[in-house]
ZAMARGU-4260 file (C-alpha; in steps of 0.2 Angstrom, whole numbers, plus 5000, padded with zeros to 4 digits):
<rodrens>
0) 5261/4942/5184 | 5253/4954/5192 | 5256/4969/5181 | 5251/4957/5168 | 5234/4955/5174
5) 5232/4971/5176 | 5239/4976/5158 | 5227/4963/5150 | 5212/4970/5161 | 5217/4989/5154
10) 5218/4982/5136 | 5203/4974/5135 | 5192/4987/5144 | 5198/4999/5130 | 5194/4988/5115
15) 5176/4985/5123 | 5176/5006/5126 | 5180/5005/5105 | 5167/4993/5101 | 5154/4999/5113
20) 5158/5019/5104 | 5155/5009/5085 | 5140/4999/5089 | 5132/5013/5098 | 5136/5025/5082
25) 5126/5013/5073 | 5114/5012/5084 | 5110/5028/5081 | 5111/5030/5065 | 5097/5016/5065
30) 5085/5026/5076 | 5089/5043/5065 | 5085/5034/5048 | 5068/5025/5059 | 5065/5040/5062
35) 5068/5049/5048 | 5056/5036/5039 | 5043/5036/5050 | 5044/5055/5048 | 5042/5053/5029
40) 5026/5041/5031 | 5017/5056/5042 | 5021/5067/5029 | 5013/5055/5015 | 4998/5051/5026
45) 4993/5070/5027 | 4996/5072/5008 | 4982/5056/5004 | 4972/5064/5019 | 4970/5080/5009
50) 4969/5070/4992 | 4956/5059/5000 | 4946/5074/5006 | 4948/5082/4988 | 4939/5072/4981
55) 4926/5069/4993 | 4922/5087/4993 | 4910/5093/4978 | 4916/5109/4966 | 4895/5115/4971
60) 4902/5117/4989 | 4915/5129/4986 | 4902/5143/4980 | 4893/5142/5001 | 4901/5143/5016
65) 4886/5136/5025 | 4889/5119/5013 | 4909/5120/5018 | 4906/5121/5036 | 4893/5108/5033
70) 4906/5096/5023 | 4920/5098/5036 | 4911/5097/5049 | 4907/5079/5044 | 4929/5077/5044
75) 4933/5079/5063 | 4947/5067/5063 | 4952/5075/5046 | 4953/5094/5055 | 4962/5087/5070
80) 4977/5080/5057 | 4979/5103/5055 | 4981/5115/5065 | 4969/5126/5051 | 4963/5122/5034
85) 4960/5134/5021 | 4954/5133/5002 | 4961/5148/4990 | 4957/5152/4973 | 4970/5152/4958
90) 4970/5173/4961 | 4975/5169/4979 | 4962/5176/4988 | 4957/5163/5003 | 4937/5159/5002
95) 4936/5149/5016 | 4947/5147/5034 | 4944/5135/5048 | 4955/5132/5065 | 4948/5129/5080
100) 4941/5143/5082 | 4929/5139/5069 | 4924/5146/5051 | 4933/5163/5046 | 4934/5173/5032
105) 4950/5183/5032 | 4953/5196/5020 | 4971/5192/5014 | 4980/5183/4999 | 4994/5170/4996
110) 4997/5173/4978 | 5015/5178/4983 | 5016/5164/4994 | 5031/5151/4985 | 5020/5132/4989
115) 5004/5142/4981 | 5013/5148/4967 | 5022/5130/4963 | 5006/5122/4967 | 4998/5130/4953
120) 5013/5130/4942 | 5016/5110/4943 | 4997/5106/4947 | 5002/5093/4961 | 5003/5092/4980
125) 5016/5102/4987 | 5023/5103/5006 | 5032/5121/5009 | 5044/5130/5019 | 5043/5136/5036
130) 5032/5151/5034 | 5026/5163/5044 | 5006/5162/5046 | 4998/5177/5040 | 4981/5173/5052
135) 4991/5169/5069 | 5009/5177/5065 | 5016/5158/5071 | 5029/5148/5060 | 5018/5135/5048
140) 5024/5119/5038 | 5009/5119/5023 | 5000/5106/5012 | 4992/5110/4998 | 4983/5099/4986
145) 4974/5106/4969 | 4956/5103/4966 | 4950/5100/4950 | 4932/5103/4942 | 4933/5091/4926
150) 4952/5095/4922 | 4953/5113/4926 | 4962/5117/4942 | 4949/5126/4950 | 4954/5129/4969
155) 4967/5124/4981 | 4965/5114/4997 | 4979/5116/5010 | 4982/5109/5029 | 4994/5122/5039
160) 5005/5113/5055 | 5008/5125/5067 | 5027/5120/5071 | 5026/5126/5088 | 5010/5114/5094
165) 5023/5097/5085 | 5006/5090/5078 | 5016/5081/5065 | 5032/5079/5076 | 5027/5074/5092
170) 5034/5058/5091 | 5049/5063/5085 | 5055/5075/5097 | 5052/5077/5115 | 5052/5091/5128
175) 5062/5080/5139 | 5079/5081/5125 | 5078/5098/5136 | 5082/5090/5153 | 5093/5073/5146
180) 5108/5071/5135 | 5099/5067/5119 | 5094/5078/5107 | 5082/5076/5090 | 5078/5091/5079
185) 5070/5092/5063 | 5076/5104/5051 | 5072/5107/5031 | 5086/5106/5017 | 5093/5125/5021
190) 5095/5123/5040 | 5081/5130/5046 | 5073/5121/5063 | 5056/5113/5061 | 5057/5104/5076
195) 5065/5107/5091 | 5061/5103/5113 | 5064/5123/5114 | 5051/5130/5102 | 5061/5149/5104
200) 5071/5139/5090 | 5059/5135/5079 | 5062/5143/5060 | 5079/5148/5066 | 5097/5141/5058
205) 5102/5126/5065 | 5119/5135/5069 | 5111/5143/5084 | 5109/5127/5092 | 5129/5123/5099
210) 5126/5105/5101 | 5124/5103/5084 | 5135/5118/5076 | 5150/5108/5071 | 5142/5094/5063
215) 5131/5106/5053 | 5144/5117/5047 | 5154/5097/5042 | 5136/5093/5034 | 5136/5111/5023
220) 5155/5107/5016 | 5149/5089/5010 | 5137/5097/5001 | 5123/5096/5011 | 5116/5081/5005
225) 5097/5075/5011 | 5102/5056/5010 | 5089/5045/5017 | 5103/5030/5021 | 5108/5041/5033
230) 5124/5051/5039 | 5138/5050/5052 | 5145/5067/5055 | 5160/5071/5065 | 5159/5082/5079
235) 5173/5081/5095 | 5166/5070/5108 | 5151/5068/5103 | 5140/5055/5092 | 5130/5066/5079
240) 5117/5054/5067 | 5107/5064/5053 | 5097/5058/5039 | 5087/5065/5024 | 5067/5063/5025
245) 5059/5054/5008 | 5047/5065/4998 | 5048/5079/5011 | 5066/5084/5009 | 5069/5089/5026
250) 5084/5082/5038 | 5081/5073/5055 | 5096/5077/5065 | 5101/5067/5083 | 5114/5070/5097
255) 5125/5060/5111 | 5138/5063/5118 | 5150/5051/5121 | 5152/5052/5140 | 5133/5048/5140
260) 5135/5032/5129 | 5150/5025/5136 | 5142/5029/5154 | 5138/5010/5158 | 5156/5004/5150
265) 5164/5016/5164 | 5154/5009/5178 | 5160/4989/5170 | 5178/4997/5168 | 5179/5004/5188
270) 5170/4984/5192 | 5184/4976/5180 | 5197/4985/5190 | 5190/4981/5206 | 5187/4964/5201
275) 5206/4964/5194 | 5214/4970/5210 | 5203/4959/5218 | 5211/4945/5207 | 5229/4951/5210
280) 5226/4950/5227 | 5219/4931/5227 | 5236/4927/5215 | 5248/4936/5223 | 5240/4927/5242
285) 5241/4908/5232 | 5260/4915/5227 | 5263/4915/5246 | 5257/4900/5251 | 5266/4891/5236
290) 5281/4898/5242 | 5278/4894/5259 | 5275/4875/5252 | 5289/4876/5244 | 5300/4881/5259
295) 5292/4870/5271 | 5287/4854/5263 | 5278/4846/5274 | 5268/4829/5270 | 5250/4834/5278
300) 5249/4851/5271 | 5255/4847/5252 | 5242/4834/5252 | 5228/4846/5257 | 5234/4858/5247
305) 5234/4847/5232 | 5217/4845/5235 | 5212/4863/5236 | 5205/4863/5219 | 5195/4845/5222
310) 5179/4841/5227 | 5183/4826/5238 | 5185/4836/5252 | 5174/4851/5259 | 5182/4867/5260
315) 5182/4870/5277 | 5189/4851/5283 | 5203/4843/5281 | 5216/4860/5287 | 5231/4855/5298
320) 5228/4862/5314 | 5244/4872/5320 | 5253/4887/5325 | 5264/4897/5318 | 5269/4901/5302
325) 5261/4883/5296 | 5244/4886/5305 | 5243/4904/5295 | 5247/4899/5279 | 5235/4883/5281
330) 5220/4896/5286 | 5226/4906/5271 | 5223/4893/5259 | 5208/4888/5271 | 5198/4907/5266
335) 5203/4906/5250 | 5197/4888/5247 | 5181/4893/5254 | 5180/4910/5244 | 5183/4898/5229
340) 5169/4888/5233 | 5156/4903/5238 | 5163/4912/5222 | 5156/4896/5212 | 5141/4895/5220
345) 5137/4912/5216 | 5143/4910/5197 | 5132/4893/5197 | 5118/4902/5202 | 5120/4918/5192
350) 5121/4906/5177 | 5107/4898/5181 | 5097/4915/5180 | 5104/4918/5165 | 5098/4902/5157
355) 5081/4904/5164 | 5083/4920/5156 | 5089/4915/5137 | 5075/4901/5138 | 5061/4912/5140
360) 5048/4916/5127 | 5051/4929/5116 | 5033/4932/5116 | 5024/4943/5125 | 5009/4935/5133
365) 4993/4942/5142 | 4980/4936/5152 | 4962/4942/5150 | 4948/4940/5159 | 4932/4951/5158
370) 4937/4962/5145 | 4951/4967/5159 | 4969/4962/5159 | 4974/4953/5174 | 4992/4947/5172
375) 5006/4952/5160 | 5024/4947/5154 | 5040/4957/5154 | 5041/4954/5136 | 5022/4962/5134
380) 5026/4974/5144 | 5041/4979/5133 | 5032/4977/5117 | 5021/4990/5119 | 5031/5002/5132
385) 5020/5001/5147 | 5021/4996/5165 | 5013/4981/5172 | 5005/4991/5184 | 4998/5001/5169
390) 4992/4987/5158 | 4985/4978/5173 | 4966/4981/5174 | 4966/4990/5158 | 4954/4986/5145
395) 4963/4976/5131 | 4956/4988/5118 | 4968/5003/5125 | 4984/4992/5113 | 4975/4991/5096
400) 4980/5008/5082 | 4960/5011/5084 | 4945/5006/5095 | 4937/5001/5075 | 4951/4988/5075
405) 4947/4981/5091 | 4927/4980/5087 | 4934/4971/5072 | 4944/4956/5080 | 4930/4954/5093
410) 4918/4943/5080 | 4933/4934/5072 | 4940/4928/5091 | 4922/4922/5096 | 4919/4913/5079
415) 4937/4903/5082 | 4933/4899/5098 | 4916/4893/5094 | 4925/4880/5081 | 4937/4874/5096
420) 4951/4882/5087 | 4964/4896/5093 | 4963/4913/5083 | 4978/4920/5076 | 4979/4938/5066
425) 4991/4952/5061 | 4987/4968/5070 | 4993/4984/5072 | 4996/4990/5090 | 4998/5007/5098
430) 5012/5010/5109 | 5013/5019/5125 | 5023/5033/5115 | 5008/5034/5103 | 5019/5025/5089
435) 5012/5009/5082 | 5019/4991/5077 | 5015/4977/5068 | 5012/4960/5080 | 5005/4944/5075
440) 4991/4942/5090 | 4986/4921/5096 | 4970/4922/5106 | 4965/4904/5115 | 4953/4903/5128
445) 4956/4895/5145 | 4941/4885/5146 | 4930/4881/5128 | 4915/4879/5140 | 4917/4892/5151
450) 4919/4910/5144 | 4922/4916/5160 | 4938/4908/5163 | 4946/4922/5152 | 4957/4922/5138
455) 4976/4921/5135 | 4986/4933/5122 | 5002/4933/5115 | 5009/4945/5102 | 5026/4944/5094
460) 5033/4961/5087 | 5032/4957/5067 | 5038/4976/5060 | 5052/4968/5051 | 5046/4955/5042
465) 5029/4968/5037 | 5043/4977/5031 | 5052/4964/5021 | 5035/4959/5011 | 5031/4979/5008
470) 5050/4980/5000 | 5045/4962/4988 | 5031/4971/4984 | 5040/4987/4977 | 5054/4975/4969
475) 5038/4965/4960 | 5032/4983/4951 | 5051/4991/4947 | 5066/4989/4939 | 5081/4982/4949
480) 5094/4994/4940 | 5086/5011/4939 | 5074/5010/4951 | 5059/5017/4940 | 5044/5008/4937
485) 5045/4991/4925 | 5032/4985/4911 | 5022/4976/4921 | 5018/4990/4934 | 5018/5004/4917
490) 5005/4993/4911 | 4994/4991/4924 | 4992/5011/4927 | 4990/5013/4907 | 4975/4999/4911
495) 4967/5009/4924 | 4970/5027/4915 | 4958/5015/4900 | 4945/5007/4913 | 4941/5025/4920
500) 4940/5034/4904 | 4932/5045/4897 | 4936/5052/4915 | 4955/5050/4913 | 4956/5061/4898
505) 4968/5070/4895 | 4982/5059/4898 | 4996/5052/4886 | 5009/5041/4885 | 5026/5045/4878
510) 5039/5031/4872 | 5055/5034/4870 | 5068/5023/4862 | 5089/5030/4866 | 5098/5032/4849
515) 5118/5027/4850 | 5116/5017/4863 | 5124/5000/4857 | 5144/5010/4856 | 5143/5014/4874
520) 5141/4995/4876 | 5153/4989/4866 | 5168/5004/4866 | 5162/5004/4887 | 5158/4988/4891
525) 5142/4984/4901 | 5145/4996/4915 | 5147/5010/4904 | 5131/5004/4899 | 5122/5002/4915
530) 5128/5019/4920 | 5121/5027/4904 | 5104/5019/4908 | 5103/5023/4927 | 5111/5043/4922
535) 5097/5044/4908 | 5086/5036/4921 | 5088/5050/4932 | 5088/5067/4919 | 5070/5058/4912
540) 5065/5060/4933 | 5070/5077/4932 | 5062/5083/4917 | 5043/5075/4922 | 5031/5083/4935
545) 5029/5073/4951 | 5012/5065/4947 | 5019/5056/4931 | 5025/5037/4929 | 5041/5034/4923
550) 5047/5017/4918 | 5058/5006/4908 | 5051/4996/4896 | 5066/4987/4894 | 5084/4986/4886
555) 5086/5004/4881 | 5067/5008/4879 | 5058/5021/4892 | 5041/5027/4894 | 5031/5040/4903
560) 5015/5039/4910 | 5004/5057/4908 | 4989/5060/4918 | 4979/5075/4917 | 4991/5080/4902
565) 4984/5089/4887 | 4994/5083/4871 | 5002/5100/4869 | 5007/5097/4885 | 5015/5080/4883
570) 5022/5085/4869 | 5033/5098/4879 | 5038/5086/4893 | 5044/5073/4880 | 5055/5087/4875
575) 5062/5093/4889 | 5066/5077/4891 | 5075/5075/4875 | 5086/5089/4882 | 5089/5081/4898
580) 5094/5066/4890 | 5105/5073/4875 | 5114/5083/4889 | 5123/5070/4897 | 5140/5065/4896
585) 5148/5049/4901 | 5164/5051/4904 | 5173/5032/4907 | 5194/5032/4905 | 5196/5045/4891
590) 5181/5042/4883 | 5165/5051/4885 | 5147/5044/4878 | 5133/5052/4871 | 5117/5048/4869
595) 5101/5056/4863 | 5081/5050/4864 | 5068/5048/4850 | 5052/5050/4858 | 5036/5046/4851
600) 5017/5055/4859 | 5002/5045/4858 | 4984/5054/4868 | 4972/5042/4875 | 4957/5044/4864
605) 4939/5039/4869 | 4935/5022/4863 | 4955/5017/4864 | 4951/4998/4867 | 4968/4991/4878
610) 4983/4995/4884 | 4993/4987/4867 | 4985/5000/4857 | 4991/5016/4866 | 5008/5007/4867
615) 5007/5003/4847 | 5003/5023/4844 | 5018/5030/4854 | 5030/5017/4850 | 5024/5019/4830
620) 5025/5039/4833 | 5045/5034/4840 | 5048/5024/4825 | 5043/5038/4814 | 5055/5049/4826
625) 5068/5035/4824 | 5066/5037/4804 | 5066/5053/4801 | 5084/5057/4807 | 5083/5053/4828
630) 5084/5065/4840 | 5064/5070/4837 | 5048/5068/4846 | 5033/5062/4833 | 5015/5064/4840
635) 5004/5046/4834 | 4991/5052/4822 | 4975/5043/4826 | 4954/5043/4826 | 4945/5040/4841
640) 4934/5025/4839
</rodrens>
């Protein structure tokens, strides 16, 4: 029986030592793609930053540094996104620098500079490689964003982030990875460290770092893939999490070792044991005494021991009194009837905490008085990662995102208390790591009469459910199989590009309309045919700059989006695209499908009166297209109004 508990107590500490090692792996996978997300939405708060500040600035103030110093001076919290900002000319030559140093004029060029030259190229926002600065000599991750006079690309606006000071990744990754187990790093698509707790790394292949080696060199031989739903790599003891960063194309990379993971399942494995040998002992003590019993049945003591497991009797009564092999084995069962009891007594009250535990608020809950916070729950605390002895006497304004959100909510709690009522928002709060969540914050005051009594708060963590309606609104404006934009949200950007124009000129829309598409649904079945439209789906992605709107119109009808796109430009997208889509091949049993495209062009004209109109032009230019053999791109001949 023994061995059998002990078996049993072996068996199950290893399936929880299993389970424990496959939760945790997901555990971490979680926190690499958080992180990874929350990487990409820094990296796309800088880009609307500089596109914001674009076009704020006027083309007059490139011509004077005294009206550049002027304008950015008026941007603090803009500079302190950068470690410098810089504007360059198409030749390359930089006309104006500023760090925090202040204005300079340095006399140096980044034409051969790759994100410069793209920049140009594409005419879009572009975020680069690691680079070596040429001001400061440190490594530099840089965004550019083009500035336009009219439509003629006249300048380039870029933010450099020195990689060393972690301006844009200091959340991410912490000098303390250096001291602990755990390890983040940040690296782009070739390897090359972007982030790291030892700067000496920064730049250099992520192969020079040997906790993460392995599992890079098992990333290279998959193909080194930058996927956003995240990878588990294998690496011997060790738990190595990595995913791909949307939009910036660089990889978030995180470490554990296993020995550090499982450390709390070896502390409950040694306590399992003990409490196992302690177990074996207790059976192997009532084996005794039921032998004894059996070899000496007398009356008094069979009774008591029958009731050794009752309530009708107190633990400690009722014993024989007698010497001898009868008087030991009656305190025998005596200690261990009292253990019993103490044993329960101590579950019962353990229990007990744990219920008080599980009925608990969720919430987290403050009280305020005074603009001070004089009382806190754990759950608060927890929320927003600080100590009680931190929040107490702190001034509530300290966990909103920004001081102009607290000024905010101050008017909107007053005017519910002044109508008896309890006021109830959704806020975003700052944590004590600088990161921020979404809470729904309840405000109700002790006393109506009495503003003096103070206030109590609570705030309930709603991140997920903020993220849930973010993800309805995407589904509401895209198509569920290919992911690209549907008619309604095509139609709705056309209608914008017409409200703003003449401004919006040039732009263009392209409708295209696939050719020999109905055989790959009937020789391929619909399968076949939802594969031809997500591949097409994906070369039209491919072929269009990053600025332009692609969507499907539906069935087997696409159409692109053009802004700041002369006709003779469009013209050339549509096709490239043609190419793109003409080159695939479908290959389903021994069957391979092709398709092709016939695209019509159609510029917005001044005077173009709605979006039906430009549609009518380019799906008339398709038809034409369509007519005159497939396979071509027609441009719609019209007269502005």
């Amino acid at each position: 029986m023994a061995a059998g508990i002990g078996l049993i107590a072996f068996v199950l500490v290893q399936r929880a030592g299993h389970d424990t090692l496959d939760d945790q792996r997901q555990r971490e996978l979680a926190e690499v793609i958080r992180t990874a997300n929350l990487l990409s939405r820094n990296v796309v708060d800088l880009q609307k930053a500089l596109g914001i500040v674009a076009a704020q600035l006027p083309a007059s103030a490139l011509a004077s540094d005294a009206a550049l110093s002027e304008f950015f001076e008026g941007k603090p919290v803009f500079r302190s996104l950068f470690s410098n900002i810089f504007i360059a000319r198409p030749g390359g030559q930089v006309a104006f620098y500023l760090d925090d140093k202040g204005v300079q004029r340095p006399e140096l060029s980044i034409a051969d500079r790759p994100y410069f030259q793209r920049t140009l190229a594409e005419r879009r926002p572009i975020v680069s490689d690691p680079v070596p600065s040429r001001v400061s000599g440190l490594p530099v991750v840089v965004l550019t964003q083009p500035l336009y006079d009219a439509s003629r690309l006249h300048a380039v606006l870029a933010g450099a982030l020195n990689l060393s000071e972690r301006r844009l990744l200091s959340h991410l990754v912490e000098a303390r990875d250096l001291d602990g187990e755990a390890l983040t790093v940040v690296t782009d698509a070739k390897g090359s460290v972007l982030a790291h707790p030892d700067v000496q790394l920064l730049t250099r292949s992520l192969t020079d770092e040997p906790r993460l080696a392995d599992a890079y060199r098992v990333w290279l031989s998959q193909g080194s893939p930058v996927e956003p739903a995240g990878l588990q790599l294998q690496q011997a003891g060790d738990v190595v999490s990595a995913a791909g960063v949307p939009g910036a194309d660089w990889m978030v990379w995180r470490f554990r070792p296993q020995s550090e993971l499982l450390a709390p399942l070896n502390a409950a494995r040694k306590e399992a044991l003990a409490w196992a040998t302690g177990l074996i002992v207790v059976v192997s003590l009532l084996t005794f005494a039921l032998l004894s019993w059996l070899l000496h049945p007398l009356r008094l003591l069979e009774r008591r021991a029958q009731q050794l497991f009752g309530a009708e009797v107190p633990a400690g009564q009722g014993w024989p009194e007698a010497g001898g092999e009868i008087g030991r084995l009656g305190s025998v069962l005596k200690e261990v009837s009292i253990s019993r009891d103490k044993l329960e007594a101590a579950n019962k009250d353990l229990l007990s905490r744990l219920v008080s535990v599980l009925a608990a608020s969720p919430t987290g809950i403050a009280f305020v008085r005074n603009e001070r916070v004089e009382l806190v729950s754990t759950e608060f605390c927890r929320l927003l990662g600080h100590s009680e002895s931190t929040l107490r006497s702190s001034h509530p304004s300290q966990i909103f995102a920004s001081s102009e959100d607290f000024a905010s909510i101050r008017p909107r709690v007053l005017e519910a208390f002044a109508r008896g009522r309890t006021y109830a928002g959704d806020w975003k709060l700052l944590r004590s790591d600088g990161s921020h969540f979404w809470a729904q914050l309840r405000s109700s005051s002790v006393d109506v009469t009495d503003a003096a009594a103070g206030t109590i708060w609570t705030i309930t963590d709603i991140s997920e459910q903020k993220v849930a309606h973010d993800q309805l609104e995407w589904s509401a404006g895209h198509d569920p199989l290919t992911g690209l934009a549907n008619r309604r949200e095509f139609e709705q950007r056309a209608r914008s590009l017409i409200d703003r124009s003449p401004h919006s000129i040039p732009a263009a829309i392209v409708f295209m309309d696939l050719d020999h598409f109905k055989p790959v649904n009937d020789e391929g079945g619909h399968a076949a045919g939802d594969a031809m439209l997500h591949a097409v789906a994906q070369a039209i992605s491919a072929s269009v700059r990053g600025s332009d709107l692609v969507a499907r119109i539906g069935g087997d009808e696409f159409a692109l989006l053009l802004e700041h796109c002369p006709p003779e430009s469009a013209v050339e997208i549509a096709q490239a695209v043609r190419a793109a889509v003409a080159a695939i091949r479908l290959t389903r049993g021994r069957q391979t499908f092709v398709v092709g495209a016939s695209m019509g062009v159609a510029s917005l004209l001044q005077g173009t009166a709605s979006v039906d109109e430009w549609i009518a032009a380019a799906d008339a230019a398709c038809y034409q297209a369509k007519s005159q053999g497939r396979g071509e791109v027609c441009v719609a001949v019209r007269e502005a109004a």
